[in-house]
C-alpha positions in Angstrom: 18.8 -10.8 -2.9 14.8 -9.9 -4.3 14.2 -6.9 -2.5 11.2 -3.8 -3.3 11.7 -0.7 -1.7 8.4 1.7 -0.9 8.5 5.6 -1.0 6.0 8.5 -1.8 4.0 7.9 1.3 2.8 11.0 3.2 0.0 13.6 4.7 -2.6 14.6 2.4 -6.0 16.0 2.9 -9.0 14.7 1.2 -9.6 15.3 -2.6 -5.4 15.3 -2.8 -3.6 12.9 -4.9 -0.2 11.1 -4.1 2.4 9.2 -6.1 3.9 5.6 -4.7 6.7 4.4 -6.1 8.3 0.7 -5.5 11.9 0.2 -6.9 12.6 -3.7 -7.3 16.5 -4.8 -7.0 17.5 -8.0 -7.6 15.2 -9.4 -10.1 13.7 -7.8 -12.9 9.6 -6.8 -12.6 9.0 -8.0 -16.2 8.7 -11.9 -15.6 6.4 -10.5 -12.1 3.1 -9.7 -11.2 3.4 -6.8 -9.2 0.7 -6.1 -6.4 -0.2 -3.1 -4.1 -2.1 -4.3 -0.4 -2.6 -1.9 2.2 -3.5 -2.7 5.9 -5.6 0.1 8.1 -4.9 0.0 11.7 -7.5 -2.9 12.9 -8.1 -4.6 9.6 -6.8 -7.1 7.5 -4.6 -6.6 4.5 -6.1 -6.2 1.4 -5.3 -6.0 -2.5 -5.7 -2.5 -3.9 -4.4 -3.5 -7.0 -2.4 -5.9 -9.4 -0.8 -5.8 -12.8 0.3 -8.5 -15.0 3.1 -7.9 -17.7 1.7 -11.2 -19.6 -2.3 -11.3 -18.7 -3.1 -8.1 -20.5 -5.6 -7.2 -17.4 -4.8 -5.0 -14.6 -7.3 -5.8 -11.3 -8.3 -2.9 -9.1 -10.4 -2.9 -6.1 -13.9 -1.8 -6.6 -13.2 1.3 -3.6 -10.1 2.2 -6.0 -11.5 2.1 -9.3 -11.2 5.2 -11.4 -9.0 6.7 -8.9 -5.7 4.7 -8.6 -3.4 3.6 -11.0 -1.0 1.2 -11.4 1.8 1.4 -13.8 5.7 0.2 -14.5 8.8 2.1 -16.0 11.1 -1.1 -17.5 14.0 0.9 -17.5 13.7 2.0 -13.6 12.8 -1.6 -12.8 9.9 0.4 -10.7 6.0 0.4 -10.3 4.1 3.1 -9.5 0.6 3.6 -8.0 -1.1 7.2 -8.6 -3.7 7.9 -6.2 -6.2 10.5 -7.0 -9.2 12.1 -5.1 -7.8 10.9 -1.7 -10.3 9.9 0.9 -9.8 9.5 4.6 -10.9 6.0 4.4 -7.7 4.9 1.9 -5.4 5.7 5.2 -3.6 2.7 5.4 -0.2 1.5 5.1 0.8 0.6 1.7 2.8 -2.2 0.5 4.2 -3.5 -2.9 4.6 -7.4 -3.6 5.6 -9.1 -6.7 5.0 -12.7 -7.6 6.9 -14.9 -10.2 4.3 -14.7 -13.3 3.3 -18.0 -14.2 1.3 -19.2 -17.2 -2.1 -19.4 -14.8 -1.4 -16.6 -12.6 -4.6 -13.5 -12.5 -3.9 -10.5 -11.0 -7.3 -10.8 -9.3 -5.8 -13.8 -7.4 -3.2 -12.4 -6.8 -4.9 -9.2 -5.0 -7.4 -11.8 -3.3 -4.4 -13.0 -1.7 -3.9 -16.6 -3.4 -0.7 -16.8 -4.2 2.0 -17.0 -1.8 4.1 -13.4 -2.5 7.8 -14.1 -3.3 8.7 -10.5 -1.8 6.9 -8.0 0.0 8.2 -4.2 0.3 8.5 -2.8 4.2 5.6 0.0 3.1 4.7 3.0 3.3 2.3 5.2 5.6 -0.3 7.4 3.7 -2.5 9.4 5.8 -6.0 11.0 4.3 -6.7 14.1 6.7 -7.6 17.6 7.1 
């Protein structure tokens, strides 16, 4: 059973930084691309940003870039997205989503949405406030 679990969501006010962290069980996150969406109340989901264990690029939304950052620990199977210099317009829930890697698959595509994800995490509320 291919299942990504969410946590490290929370308050914080603007400027703040947070960690979130999504533990994959089932299937190993090395033969994955592994993506983080997020969905404000109103609005459609969109890639924040997307890694690639193979492609040797990782994608981040222009909004994002600079401040967030994706990155994998092997040996907890998990990926991690630091967020830094918080703003109240990254308030969102957040989600994590891996698809198989392939040897055509972009982590751009896969943040624009192309790809149909093989699992999606239940995600995570982060709130930008003061």
């Amino acid at each position: 059973h291919l299942q990504l679990v969410e946590s490290g969501g929370g308050l914080v006010q603007p400027g703040g930084s947070l960690r979130l962290s999504c533990a994959a069980s089932g299937f190993p996150l090395r033969n994955y691309m592994i993506g983080w969406f997020r969905q404000a109340p109103g609005k459609e989901r969109e890639g924040v940003s997307c890694d690639s264990s193979t492609e040797g690029y990782t994608y981040y939304q222009d909004a994002v870039k600079g401040r967030f950052t994706i990155s994998r620990d092997k040996a907890k199977n998990t990926v991690y997205l630091q967020m830094n210099s918080l703003k109240p317009e990254d308030t969102a829930a957040y989600y994590c989503a891996a698809v198989a890697e392939g040897f055509l698959t972009r982590t751009r595509s896969m943040c624009d949405m192309r790809y149909e994800i093989d699992v999606w995490g239940q995600g995570t509320q982060v709130t930008v406030s003061s």
